[in-house]
VOGU-3710 file (C-alpha; in Angstrom, 3 decimals, decimal comma):
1> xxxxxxxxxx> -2,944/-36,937/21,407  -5,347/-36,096/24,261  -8,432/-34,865/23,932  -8,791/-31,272/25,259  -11,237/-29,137/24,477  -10,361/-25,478/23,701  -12,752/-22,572/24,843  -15,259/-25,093/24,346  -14,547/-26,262/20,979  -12,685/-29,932/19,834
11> xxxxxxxxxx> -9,968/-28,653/17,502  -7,965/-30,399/14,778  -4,875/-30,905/17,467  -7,242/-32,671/19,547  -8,623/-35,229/17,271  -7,251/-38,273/16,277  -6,589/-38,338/12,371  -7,638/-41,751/11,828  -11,129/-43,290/10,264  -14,383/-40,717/10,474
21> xxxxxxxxxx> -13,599/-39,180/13,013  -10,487/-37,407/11,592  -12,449/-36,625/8,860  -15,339/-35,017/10,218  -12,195/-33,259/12,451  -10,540/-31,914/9,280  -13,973/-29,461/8,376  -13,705/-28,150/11,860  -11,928/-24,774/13,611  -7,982/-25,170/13,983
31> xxxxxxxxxx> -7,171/-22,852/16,734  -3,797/-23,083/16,090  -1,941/-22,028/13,210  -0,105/-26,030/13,271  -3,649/-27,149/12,813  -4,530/-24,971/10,479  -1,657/-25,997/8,387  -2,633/-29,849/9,102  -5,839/-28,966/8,294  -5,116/-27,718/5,009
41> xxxxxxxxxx> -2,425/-30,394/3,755  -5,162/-32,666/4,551  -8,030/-31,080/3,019  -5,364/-30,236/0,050  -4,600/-33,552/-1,073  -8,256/-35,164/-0,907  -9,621/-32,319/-3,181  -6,455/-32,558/-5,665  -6,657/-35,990/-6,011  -10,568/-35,421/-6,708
51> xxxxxxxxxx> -9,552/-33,374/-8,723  -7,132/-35,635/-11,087  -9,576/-38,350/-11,220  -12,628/-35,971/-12,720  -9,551/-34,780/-15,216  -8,408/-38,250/-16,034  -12,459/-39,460/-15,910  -13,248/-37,151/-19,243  -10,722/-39,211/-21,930  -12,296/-42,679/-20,066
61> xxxxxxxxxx> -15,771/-41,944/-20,282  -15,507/-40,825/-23,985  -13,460/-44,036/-24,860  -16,032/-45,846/-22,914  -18,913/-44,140/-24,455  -17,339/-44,187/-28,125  -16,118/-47,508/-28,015  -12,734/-46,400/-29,297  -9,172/-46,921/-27,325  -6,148/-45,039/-27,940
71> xxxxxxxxxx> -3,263/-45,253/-30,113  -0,660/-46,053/-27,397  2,059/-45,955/-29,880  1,310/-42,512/-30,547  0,762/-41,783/-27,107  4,118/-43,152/-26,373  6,076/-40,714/-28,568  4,213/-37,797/-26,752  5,687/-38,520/-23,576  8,823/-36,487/-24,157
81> xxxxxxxxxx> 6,712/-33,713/-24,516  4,329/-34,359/-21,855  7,616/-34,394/-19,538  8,841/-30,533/-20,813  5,314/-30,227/-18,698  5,620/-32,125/-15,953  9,055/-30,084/-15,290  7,435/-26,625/-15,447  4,494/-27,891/-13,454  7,120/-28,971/-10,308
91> xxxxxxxxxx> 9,302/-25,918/-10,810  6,164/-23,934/-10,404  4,659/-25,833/-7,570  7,974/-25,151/-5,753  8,389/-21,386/-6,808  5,071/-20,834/-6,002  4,702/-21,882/-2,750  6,163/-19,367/-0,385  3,734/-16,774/-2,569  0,500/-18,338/-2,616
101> xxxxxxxxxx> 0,604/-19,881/1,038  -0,680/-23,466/1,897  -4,283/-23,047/1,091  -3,900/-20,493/-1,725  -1,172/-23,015/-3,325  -3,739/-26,017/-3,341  -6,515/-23,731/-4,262  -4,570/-22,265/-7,450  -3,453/-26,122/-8,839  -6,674/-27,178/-8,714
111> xxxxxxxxxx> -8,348/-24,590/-10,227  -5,403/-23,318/-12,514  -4,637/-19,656/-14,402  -1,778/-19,653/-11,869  0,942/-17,335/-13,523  -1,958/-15,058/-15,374  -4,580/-14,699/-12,945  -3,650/-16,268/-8,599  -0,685/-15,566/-8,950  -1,136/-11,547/-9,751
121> xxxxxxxxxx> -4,192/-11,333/-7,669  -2,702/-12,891/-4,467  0,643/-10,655/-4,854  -1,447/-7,512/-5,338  -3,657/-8,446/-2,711  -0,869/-8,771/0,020  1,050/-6,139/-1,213  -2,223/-4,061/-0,440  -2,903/-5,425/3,037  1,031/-4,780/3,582
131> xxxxxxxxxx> 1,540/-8,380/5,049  4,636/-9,925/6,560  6,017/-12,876/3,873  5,163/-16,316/5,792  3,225/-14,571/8,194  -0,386/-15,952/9,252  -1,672/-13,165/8,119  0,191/-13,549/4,610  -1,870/-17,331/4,394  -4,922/-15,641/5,236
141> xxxxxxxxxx> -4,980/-13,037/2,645  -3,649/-15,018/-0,042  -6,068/-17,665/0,357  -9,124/-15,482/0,675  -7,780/-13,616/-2,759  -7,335/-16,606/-4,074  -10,889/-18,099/-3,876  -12,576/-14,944/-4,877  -10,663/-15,025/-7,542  -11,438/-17,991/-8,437
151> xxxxxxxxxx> -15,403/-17,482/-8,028  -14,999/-14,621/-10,065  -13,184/-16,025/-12,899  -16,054/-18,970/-13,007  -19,100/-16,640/-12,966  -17,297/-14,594/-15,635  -16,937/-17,512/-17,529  -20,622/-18,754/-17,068  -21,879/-15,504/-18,224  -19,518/-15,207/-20,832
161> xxxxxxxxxx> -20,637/-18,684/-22,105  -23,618/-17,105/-23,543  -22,367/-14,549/-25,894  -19,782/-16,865/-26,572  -21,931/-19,678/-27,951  -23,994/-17,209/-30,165  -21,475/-14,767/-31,272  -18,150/-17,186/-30,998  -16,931/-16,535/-34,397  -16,775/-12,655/-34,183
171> xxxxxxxxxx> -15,500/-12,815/-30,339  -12,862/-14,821/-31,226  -12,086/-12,941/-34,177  -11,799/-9,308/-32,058  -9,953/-10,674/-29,350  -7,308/-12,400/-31,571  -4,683/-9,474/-32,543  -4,676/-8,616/-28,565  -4,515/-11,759/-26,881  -0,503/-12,229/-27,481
181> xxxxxxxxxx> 0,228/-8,996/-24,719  -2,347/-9,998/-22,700  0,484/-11,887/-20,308  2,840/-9,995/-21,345  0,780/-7,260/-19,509  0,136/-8,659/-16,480  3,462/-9,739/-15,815  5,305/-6,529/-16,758  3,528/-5,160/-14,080  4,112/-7,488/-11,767
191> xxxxxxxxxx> 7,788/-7,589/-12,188  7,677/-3,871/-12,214  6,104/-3,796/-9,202  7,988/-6,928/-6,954  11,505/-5,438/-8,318  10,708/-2,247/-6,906  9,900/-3,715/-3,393  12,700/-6,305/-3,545  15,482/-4,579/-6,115  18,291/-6,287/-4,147
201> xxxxxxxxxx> 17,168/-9,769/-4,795  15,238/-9,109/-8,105  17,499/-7,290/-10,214  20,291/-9,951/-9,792  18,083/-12,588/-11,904  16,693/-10,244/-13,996  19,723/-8,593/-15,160  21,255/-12,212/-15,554  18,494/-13,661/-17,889  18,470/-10,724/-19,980
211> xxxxxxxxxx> 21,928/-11,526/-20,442  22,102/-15,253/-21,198  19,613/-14,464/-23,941  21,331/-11,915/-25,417  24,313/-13,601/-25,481  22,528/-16,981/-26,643  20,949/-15,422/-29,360  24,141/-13,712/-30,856  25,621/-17,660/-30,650  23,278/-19,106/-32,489
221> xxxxxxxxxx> 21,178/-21,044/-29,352  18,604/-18,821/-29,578  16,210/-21,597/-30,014  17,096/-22,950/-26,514  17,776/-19,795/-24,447  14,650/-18,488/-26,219  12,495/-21,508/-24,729  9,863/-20,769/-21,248  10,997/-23,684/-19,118  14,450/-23,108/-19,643
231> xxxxxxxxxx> 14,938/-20,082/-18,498  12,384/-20,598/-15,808  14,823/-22,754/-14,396  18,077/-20,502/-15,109  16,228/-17,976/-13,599  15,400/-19,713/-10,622  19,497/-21,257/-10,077  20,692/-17,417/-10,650  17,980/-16,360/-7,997  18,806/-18,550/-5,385
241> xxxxxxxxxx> 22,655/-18,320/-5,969  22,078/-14,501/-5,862  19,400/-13,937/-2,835  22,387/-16,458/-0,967  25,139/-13,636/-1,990  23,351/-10,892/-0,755  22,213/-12,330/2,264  25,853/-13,931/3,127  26,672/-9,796/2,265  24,180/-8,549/4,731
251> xxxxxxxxxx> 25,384/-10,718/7,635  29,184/-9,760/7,304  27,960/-5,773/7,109  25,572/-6,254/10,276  28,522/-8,462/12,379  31,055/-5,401/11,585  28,236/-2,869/12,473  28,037/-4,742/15,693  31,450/-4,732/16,187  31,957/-1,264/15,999
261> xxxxxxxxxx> 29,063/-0,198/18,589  30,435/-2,866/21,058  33,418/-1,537/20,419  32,764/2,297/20,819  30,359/0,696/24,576  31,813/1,455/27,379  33,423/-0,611/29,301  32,215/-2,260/32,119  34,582/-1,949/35,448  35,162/-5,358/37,762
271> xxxxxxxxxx> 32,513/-4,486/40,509  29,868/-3,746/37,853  30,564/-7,307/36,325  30,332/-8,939/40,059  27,090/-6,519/40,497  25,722/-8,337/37,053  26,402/-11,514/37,630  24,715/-11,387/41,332  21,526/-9,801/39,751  21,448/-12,418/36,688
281> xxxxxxxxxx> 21,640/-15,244/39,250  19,538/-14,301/42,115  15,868/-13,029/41,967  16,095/-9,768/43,678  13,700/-6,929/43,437  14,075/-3,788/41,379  13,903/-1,695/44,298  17,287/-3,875/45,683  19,138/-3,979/42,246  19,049/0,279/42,701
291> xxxxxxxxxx> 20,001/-0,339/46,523  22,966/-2,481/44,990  24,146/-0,539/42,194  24,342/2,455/44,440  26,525/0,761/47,128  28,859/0,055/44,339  28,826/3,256/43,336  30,032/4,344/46,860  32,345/1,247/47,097  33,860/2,459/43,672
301> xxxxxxxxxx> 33,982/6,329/44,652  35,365/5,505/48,349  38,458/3,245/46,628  39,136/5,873/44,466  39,523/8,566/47,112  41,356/5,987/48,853  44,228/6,187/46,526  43,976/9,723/45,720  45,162/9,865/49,207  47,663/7,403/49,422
311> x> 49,427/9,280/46,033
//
């Protein structure tokens, strides 16, 4: 890559990614939206794998500190449980993605409360600002909402700490009998409010879930129809099968609109074709291409008078 300097400035797309100085590149301005997007895969993965070894650095230090190791046999039988997990974890990271944006997407794993807290706050947010989906201005809003959120949430939690600590017992206690509709909540209004924007594409899944667990239920597999990460991934195989449908539905309707104005055009005569096929291949002035189209005109209206005569 060469080294070019924009208004001034070395940018991301200028910089070798390679030893410091790709690292000291990655905290500066992308001027493009490619380097932004660089920029942020980048910075992305250092602070989420930062991130996993300060999670995985807690159970190690307290071995190490205790003196105690775990019961790997135990662990063992808790991977098939760990791996219902790991599922809903991927199935989120990809269902996720086109909603939160690149940063906002990295910024929500690491700091988590995706489906009851980012994930609201960055659809409400664009929905707001009335942004395009996958749009730069999409990224930027999401990501901003996203990280305020996310200071927010810990200074809410640092202040809450206090009460908490004192008064834990009677907090907990209140809170209790309304904590079960607490997502519930949050996502009822969300769905209320994306299937109103999108009914064409939402209602399709929705209606089709419902469904499957009604029927489910009245078969006895209530138990598995019944179960979070199942029908997160149901719901995700009827969406995409459905969005396809409607948008395989919408092409054939706009072709056969199409159709029928280029059908109801006029058609073009021989010596307008000739006229546009001179004008698309030369470079001739505006002020000619009216010169021309008139002496085609008068070619056109002296043939015509031509054979009124002859008949």
């Amino acid at each position: 890559m060469d080294n070019n300097n924009v208004n001034g400035n070395v940018t991301v797309e200028t910089v070798p990614m390679k030893g410091m100085a790709g690292f000291k590149a990655l905290f500066k301005t992308a001027v493009t939206r490619e380097g932004h997007l660089t920029q942020m895969h980048a910075l992305g993965r250092i602070f989420t794998w930062f991130a996993l070894g300060l999670i995985c650095l807690v159970p190690v230090l307290y071995c190490v500190a205790e003196g105690v190791m775990p019961n790997w046999q135990t662990l063992g039988t808790a991977i098939p449980f760990m791996a219902g997990y790991w599922a809903v974890g991927l199935i989120e990271a990809i269902s996720y993605a086109p909603l939160l944006g690149t940063g906002g997407q990295y910024l929500s794993f690491i700091t988590g409360n995706i489906a009851n807290l980012k994930l609201p706050c960055s659809l409400n947010s664009q929905n707001i600002a009335k942004v395009k989906q996958g749009s730069e201005e999409q990224e930027i809003v999401s990501t901003i909402s996203i990280a305020v959120s996310s200071i927010v949430t810990t200074l809410i939690i640092v202040i809450g700490l206090i009460p908490l600590a004192i008064f834990q017992n009677e907090i907990v206690d209140f809170l209790m009998p309304v904590s079960p509709y607490v997502i519930p909540a949050v996502f009822g209004g969300l769905t209320i409010a994306l299937m109103a924007k999108y009914y064409k594409i939402a209602v399709i899944p929705f209606v089709g879930c419902i469904l499957i667990c009604v029927i489910g239920n009245l078969i006895g597999e209530g138990e598995t129809v019944n179960n979070q990460s199942t029908m997160v991934i149901v719901g995700m195989v009827i969406s995409i099968i459905g969005t396809f449908a409607v948008y395989k539905i919408s092409q054939k309707r706009a072709a056969k609109k199409g159709a029928a104005v280029a059908a109801d055009a006029p058609k073009m005569t021989e010596a307008e074709k000739a006229a546009d096929e001179i004008l698309e291949g030369a470079d001739i002035p505006v002020s000619d291409e009216l010169e021309l189209a008139e002496e085609n005109t008068d070619i056109e209206e002296s043939t015509d008078e031509k054979e009124d005569s002859d008949k």
